[in-house]
C-alpha positions in Angstrom: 1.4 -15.4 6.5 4.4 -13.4 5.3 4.6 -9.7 3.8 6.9 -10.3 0.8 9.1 -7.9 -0.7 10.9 -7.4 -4.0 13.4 -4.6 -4.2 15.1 -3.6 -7.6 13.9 -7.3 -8.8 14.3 -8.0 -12.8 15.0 -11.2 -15.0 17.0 -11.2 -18.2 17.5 -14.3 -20.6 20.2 -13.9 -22.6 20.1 -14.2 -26.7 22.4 -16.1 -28.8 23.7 -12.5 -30.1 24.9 -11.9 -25.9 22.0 -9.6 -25.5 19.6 -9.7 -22.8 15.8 -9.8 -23.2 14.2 -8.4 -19.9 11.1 -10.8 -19.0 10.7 -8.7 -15.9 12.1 -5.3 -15.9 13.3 -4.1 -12.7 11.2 -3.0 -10.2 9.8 -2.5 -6.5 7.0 -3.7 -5.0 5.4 -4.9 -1.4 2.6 -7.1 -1.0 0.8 -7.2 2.7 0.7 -10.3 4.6 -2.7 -11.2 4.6 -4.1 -9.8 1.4 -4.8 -11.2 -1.8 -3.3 -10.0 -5.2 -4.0 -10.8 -8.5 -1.0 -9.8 -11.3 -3.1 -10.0 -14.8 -1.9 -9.2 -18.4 -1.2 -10.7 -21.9 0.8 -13.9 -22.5 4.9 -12.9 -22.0 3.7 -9.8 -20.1 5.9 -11.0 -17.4 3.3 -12.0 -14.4 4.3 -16.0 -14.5 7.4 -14.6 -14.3 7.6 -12.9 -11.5 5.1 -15.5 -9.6 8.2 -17.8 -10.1 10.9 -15.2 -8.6 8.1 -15.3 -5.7 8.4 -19.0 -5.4 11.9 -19.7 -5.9 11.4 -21.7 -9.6 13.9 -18.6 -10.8 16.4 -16.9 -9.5 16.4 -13.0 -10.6 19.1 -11.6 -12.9 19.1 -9.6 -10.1 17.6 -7.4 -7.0 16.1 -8.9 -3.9 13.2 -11.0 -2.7 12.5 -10.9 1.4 10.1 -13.3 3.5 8.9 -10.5 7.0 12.3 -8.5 6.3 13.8 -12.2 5.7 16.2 -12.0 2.3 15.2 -15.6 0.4 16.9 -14.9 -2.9 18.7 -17.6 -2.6 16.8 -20.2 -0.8 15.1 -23.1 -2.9 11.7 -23.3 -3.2 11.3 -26.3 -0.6 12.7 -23.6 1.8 10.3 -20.6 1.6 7.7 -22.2 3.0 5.1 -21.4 0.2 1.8 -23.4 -1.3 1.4 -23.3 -5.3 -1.9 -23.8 -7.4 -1.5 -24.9 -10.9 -2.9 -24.9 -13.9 -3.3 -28.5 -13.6 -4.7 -29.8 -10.2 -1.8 -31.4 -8.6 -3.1 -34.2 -6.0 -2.4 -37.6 -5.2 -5.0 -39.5 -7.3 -4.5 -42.9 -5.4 -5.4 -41.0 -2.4 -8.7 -40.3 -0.4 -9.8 -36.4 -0.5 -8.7 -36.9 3.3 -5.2 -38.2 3.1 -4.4 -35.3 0.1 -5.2 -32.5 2.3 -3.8 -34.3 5.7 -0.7 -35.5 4.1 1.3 -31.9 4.2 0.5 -32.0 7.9 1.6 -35.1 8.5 5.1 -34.3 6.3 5.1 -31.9 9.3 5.1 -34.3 12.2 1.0 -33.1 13.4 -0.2 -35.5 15.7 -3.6 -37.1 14.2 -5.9 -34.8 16.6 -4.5 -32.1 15.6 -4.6 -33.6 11.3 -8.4 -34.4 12.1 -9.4 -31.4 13.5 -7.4 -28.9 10.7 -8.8 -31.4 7.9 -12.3 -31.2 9.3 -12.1 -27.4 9.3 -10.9 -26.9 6.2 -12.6 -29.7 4.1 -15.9 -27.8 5.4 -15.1 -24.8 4.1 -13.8 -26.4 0.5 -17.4 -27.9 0.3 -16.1 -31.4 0.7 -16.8 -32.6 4.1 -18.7 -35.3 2.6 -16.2 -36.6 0.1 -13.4 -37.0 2.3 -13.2 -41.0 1.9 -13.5 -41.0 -1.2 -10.7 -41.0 -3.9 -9.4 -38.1 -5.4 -9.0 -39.5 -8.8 -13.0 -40.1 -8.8 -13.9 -36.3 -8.4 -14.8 -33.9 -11.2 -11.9 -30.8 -12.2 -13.0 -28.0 -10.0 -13.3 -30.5 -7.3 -9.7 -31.6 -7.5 -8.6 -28.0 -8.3 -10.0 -27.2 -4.5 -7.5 -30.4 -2.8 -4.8 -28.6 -4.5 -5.8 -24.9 -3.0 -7.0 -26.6 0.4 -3.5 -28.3 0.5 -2.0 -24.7 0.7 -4.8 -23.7 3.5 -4.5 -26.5 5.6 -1.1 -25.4 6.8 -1.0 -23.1 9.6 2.7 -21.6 8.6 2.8 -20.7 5.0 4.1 -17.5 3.9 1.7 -17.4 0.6 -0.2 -19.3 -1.5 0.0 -18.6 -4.9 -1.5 -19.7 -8.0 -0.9 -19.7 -11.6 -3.7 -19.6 -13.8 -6.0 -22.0 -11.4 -8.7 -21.9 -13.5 -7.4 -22.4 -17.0 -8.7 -26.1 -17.1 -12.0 -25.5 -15.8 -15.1 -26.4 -17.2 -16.4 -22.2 -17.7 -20.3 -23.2 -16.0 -18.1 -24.1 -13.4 -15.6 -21.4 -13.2 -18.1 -18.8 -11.1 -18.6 -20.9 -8.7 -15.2 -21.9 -8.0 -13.9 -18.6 -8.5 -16.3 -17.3 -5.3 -15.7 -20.2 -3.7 -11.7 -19.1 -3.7 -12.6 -15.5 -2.7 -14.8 -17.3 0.1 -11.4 -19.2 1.7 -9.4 -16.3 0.9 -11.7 -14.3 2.9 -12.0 -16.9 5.8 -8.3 -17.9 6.4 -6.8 -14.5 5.2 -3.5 -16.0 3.5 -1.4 -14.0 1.3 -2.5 -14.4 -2.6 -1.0 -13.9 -5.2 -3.2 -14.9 -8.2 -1.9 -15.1 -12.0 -4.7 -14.3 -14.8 -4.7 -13.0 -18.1 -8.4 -12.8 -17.7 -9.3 -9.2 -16.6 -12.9 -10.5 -15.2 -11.4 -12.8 -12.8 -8.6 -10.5 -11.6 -11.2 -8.1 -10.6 -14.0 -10.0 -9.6 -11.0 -12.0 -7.2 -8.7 -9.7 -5.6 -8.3 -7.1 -3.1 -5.6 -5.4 -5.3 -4.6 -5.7 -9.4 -1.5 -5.3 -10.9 -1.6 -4.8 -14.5 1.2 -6.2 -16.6 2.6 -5.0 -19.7 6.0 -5.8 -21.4 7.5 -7.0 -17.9 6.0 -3.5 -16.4 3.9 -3.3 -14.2 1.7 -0.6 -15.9 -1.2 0.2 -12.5 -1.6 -1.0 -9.1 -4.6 -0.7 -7.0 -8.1 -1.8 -6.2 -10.4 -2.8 -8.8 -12.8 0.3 -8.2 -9.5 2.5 -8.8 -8.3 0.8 -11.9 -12.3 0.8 -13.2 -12.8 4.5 -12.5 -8.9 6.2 -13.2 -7.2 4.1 -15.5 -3.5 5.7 -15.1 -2.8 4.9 -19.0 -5.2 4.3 -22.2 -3.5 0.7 -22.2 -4.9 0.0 -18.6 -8.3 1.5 -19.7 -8.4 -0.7 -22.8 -7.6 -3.6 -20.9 -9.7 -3.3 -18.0 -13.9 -3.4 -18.6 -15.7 -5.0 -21.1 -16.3 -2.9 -23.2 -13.2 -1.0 -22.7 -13.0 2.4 -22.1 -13.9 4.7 -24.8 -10.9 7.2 -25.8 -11.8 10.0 -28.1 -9.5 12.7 -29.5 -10.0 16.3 -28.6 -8.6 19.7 -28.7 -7.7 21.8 -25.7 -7.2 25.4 -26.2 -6.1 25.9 -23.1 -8.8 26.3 -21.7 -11.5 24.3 -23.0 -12.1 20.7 -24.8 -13.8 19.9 -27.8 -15.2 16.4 -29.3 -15.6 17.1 -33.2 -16.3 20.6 -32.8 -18.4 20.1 -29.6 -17.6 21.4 -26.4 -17.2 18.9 -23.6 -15.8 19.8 -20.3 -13.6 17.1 -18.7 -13.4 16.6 -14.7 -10.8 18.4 -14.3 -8.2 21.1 -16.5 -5.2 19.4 -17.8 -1.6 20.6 -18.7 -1.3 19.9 -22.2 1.9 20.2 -24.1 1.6 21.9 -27.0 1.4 19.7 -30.1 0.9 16.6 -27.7 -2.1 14.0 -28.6 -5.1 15.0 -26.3 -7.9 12.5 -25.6 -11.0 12.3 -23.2 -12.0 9.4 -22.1 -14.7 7.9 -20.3 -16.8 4.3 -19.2 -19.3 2.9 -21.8 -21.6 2.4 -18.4 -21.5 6.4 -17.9 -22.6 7.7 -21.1 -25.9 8.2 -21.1 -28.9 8.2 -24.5 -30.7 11.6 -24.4 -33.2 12.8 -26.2 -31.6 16.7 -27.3 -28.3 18.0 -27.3 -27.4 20.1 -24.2 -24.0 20.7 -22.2 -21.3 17.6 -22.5 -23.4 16.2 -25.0 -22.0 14.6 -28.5 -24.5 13.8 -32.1 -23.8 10.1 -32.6 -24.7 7.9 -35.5 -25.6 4.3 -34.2 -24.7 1.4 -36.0 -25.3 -1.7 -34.0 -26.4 -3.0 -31.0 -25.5 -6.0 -29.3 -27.2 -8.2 -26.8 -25.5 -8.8 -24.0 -28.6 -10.0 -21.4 -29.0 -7.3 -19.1 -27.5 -4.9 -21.1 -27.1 -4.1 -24.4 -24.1 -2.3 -25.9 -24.3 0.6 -29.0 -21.7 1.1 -31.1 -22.0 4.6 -32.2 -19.6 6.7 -34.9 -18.9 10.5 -33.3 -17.3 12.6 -36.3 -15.8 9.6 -37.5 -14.5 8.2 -34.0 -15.8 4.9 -32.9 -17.3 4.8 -29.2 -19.5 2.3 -27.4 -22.4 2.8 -24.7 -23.8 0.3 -22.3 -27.2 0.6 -21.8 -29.5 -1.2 -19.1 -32.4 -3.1 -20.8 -35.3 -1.5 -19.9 -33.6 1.6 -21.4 -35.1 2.3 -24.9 -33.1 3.0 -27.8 -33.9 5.2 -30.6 -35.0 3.8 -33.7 -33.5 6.7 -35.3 -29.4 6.0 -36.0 -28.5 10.1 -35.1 -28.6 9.7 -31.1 -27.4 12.2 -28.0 -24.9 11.2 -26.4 -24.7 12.9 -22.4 -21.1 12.5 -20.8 -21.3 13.3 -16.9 -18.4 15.6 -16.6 -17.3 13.6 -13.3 -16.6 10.8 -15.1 -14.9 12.8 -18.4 -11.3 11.6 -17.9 -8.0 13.6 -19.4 -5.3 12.1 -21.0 -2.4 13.2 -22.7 -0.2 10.6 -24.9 -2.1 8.1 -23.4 -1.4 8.5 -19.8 -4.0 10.4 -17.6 -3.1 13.9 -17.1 -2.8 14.9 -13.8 -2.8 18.4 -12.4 0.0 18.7 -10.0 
């Protein structure tokens, strides 16, 4: 498995007008051989993008793309050594589940021992030991979907697997499943990942590390606890959790924060620029129904709640801002619509024109 490395990569298409639209704005970024990354965001956020730089499908407008301090830039994909995922399974239908994950090792000159033993290994570990005569074109989506990953696994050399969108095609009963059974292989042959999503849930739930995408930016990089807790950016917050983090507007004297009037002391004190937009923000999961107003705590009105199995989520109006709060099931809520609202100061977040303000 290969550490890759972009330096100063971007990728322009030109208009018809000879200006350039950036799909992927320059930028630098490692990932470890080994580990496994998931780059998630909207449609044209740039993420397919940059998977294809990885694989060789594109050539960037410029910078530089290195293989273990190797520069590949230029080299085609058939030379970089690489395994791709699809949307679409891509397997030999004609063929046995055997011969599809065998036939990259024989393409490599294996002698059959060596196939049998490698197939055997890693057909146990797909869950398919005991489809392996059988014909590929006879098994069900996610099956097929796992030939194409074990394809990538069954090789002993390859810099990186990476897949784009794996699960788009899915059957969604069948997606969890599937989507542990990934992280399970991941985990077990320790390849380097690099996993394209738009879905937030799977990012997280998936990799070791998320990059979150945003107009060919990458807008936070880091674990899923790290983007969960300290969003960098109201964007990131927004985008990651369901539901996504509340953002309210304040004031800050300079000393001091206030929600509507009431005082509610963030984790930390944050530089704020005169006249700059102030907000606090903080986890629907970490605001907590009380029964009295005491310190960090905001009136609410409630206005619905939703059912969402083990949890149900309030939406609540606080002097005319909307907020929601997660709250476990056995938790009762008031059958009165003005509610407390307690908000840990620990997890009371500053941010100042939408970026989280951090005391240097």
């Amino acid at each position: 498995m290969a550490r890759i490395d972009l330096t100063d990569v971007g990728h322009a298409y030109s208009r018809g007008d000879g200006s350039e639209d950036w799909a992927l704005k320059p930028l630098s970024l490692s990932f470890d051989s080994g580990k496994t990354y998931a780059l998630v965001g909207p449609s044209g956020c740039g993420k397919t993008t940059m998977l294809n730089i990885i694989s060789g499908l594109i050539r960037p407008s410029q910078g530089r793309v290195s293989f273990d301090g190797v520069d590949v830039t230029a080299r085609p994909t058939r030379h970089r050594n690489i395994a791709q995922v699809f949307q679409f399974p891509v397997i030999y239908r004609s063929m046995s589940v055997r011969d599809n994950l065998a036939f990259p090792l024989e393409c490599r000159g294996w002698e059959q021992p060596r196939i049998d033993t490698r197939v055997g290994s890693v057909a146990e570990a797909l869950g398919l030991s005991h489809r392996l005569d059988r014909a590929a074109r006879h098994l069900s989506a996610d099956e097929k979907q796992l030939i194409s990953l074990g394809r990538g696994l069954v090789r002993d050399d390859v810099a990186a697997v990476l897949m784009d969108e794996p699960l788009t095609v899915i059957d969604p009963q069948l997606k969890f499943s599937l989507r542990r059974k990934i992280r399970e292989l991941s985990e077990q042959f320790q390849p380097t990942v690099i996993y394209v999503t738009h879905d937030q849930y799977e990012a997280m739930s998936f990799a070791q590390e998320v990059l979150v995408m945003r107009h060919g930016r990458i807008m936070q990089q880091g674990t899923p606890e790290q983007l969960f807790e300290s969003p960098r950016s109201t964007y990131v917050g927004y985008f990651v959790g369901s539901p996504a983090m509340n953002y309210l507007d304040a004031a800050w004297d300079g000393s001091a924060a206030t929600v509507a009037g009431v005082p509610v002391t963030p984790a930390w004190a944050p530089p704020v620029r005169a006249g700059a937009r102030f907000q606090l923000g903080i986890r629907p999961e970490y605001v907590r129904l009380v029964q009295r107003s005491g310190p960090n705590t905001l009136p609410a009105t409630l206005h619905s709640v939703r059912d969402h199995g083990p949890t149900r989520v309030c939406h609540v109006d606080i002097g005319g801002q909307s907020a929601t709060v997660k709250v476990p099931r056995e938790h009762p809520i008031p059958s009165e619509p003005l509610l407390y609202l307690e908000m840990p100061r620990a997890k009371v977040l500053p941010y100042v024109e939408g970026e989280l303000a951090v005391v240097d």
